[in-house]
ROSE-4610 file (N, C-alpha, C; in Angstrom, 1 decimal, always signed):
// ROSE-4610
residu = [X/X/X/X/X/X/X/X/X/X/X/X/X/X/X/X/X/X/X/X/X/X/X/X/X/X/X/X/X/X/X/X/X/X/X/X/X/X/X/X/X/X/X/X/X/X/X/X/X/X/X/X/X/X/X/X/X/X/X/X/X/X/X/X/X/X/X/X/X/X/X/X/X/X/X/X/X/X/X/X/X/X/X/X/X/X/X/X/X/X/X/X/X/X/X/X/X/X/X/X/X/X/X/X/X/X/X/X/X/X/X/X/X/X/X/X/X/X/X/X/X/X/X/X/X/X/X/X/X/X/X/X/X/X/X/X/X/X/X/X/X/X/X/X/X/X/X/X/X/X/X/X/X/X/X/X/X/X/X/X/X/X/X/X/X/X/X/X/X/X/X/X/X/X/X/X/X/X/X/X/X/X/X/X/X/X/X/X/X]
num = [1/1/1/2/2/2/3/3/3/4/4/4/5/5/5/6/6/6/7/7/7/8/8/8/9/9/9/10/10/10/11/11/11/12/12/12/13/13/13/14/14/14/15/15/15/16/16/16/17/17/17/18/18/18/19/19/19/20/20/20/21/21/21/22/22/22/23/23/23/24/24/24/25/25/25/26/26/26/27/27/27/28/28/28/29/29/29/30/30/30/31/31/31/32/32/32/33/33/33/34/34/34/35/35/35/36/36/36/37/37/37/38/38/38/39/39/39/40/40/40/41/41/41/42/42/42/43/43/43/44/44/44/45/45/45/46/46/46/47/47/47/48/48/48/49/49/49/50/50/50/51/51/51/52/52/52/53/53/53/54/54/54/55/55/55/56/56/56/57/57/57/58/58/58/59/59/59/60/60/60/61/61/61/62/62/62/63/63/63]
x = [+0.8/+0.0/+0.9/+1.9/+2.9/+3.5/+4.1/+4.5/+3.5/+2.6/+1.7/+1.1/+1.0/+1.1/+2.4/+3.4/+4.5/+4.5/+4.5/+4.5/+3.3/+2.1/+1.0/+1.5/+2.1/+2.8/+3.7/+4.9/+5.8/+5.1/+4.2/+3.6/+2.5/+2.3/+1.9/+2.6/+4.2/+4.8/+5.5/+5.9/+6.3/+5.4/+4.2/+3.1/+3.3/+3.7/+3.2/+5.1/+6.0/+7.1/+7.4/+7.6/+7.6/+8.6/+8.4/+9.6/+10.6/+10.3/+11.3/+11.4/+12.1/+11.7/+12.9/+13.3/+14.3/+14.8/+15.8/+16.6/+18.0/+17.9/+19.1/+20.9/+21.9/+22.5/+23.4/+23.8/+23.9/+22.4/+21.3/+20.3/+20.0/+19.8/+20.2/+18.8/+19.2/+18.4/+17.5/+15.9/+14.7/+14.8/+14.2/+13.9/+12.9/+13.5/+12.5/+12.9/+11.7/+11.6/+11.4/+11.8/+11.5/+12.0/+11.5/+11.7/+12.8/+13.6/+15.2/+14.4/+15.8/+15.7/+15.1/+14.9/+14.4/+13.5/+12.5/+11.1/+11.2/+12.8/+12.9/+13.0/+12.3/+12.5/+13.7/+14.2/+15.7/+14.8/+15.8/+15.7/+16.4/+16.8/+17.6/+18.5/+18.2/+18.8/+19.4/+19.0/+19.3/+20.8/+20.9/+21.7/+22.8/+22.7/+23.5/+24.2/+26.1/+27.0/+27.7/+29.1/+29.7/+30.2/+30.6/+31.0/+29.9/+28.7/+27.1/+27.0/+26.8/+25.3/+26.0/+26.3/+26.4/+25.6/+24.3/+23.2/+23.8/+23.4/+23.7/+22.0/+21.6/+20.4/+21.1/+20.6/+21.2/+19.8/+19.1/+17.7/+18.0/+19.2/+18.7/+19.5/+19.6/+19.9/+19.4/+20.1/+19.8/+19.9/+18.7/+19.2/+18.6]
y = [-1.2/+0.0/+1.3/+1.3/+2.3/+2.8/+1.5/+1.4/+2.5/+1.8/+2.3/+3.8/+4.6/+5.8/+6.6/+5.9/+6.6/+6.6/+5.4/+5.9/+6.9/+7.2/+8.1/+9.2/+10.0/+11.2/+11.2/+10.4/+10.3/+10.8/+9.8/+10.4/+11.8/+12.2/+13.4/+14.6/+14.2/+15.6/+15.8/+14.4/+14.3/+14.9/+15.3/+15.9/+17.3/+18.0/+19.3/+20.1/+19.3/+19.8/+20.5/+22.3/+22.6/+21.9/+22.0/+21.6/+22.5/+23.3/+24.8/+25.8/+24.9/+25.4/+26.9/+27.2/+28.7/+29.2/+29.8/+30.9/+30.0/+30.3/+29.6/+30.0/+29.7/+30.0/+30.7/+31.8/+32.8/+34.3/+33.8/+34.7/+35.9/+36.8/+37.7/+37.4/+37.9/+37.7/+38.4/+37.7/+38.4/+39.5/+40.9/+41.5/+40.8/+40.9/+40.1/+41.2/+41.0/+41.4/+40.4/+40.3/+39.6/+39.9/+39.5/+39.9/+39.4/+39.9/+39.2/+38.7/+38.6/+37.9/+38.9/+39.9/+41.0/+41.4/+41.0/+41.5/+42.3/+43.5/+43.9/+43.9/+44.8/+44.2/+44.2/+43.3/+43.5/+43.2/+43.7/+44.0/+43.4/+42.3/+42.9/+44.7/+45.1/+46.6/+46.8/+46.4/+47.0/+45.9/+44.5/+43.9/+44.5/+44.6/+44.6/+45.8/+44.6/+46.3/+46.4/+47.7/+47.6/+46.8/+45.7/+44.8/+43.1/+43.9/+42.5/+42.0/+40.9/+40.4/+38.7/+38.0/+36.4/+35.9/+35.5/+34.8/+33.7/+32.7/+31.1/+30.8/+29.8/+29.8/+27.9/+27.6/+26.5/+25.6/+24.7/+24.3/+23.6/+22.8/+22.4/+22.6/+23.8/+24.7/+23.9/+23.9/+23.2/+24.3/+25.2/+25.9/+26.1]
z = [+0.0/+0.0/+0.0/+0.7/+0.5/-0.6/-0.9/-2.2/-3.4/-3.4/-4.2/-4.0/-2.7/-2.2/-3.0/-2.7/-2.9/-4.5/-5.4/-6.9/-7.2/-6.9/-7.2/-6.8/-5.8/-5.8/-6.5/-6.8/-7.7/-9.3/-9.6/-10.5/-10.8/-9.7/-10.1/-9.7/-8.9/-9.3/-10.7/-10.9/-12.3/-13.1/-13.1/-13.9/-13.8/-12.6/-12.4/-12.0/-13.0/-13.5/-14.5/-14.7/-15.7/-16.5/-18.4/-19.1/-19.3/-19.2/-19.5/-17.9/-17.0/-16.0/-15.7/-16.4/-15.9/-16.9/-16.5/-17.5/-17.9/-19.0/-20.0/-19.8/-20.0/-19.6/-20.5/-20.3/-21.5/-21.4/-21.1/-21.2/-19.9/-20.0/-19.0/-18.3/-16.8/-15.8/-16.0/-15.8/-15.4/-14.0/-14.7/-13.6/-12.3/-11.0/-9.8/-8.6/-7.9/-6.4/-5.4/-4.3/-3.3/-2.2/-0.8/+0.6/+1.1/+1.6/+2.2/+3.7/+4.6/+5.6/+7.1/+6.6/+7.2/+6.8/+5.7/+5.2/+4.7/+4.3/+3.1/+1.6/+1.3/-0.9/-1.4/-1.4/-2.7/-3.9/-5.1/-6.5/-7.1/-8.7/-9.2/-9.2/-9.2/-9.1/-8.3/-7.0/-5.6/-5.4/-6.1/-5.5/-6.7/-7.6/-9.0/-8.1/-7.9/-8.2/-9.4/-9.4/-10.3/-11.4/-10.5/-11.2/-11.3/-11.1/-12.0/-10.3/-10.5/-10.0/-9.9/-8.6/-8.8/-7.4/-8.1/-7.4/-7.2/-6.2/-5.8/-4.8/-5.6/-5.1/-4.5/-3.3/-2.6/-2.5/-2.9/-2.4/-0.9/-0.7/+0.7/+1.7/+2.1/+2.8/+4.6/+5.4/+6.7/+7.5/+7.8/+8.8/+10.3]
């Protein structure tokens, strides 16, 4: 029964994965906003300094 729990989720996140899920590499960053760790808005803009912009997005972060 588990078994079979677990392939039925398996199969429906496999459904609800974009195919084209980001930005290519070479293709310039989408303008974005979002709240930092203080509930302030960062920007592209606001982070971009003189010398650009190097995002590192980590998914499994343990904190």
């Amino acid at each position: 029964m588990r078994l079979l729990l677990l392939l039925s989720a398996c199969v429906l996140w496999a459904q609800n994965v974009p195919s084209d899920p980001g930005v290519k590499v070479g293709e310039p960053m989408p303008a974005f906003s979002l709240p930092n760790q203080n509930g302030e808005t960062q920007t592209l803009e606001t982070l971009r300094g003189p010398k650009g912009l190097m995002l590192v997005f980590f998914r499994s972060a343990d904190w």
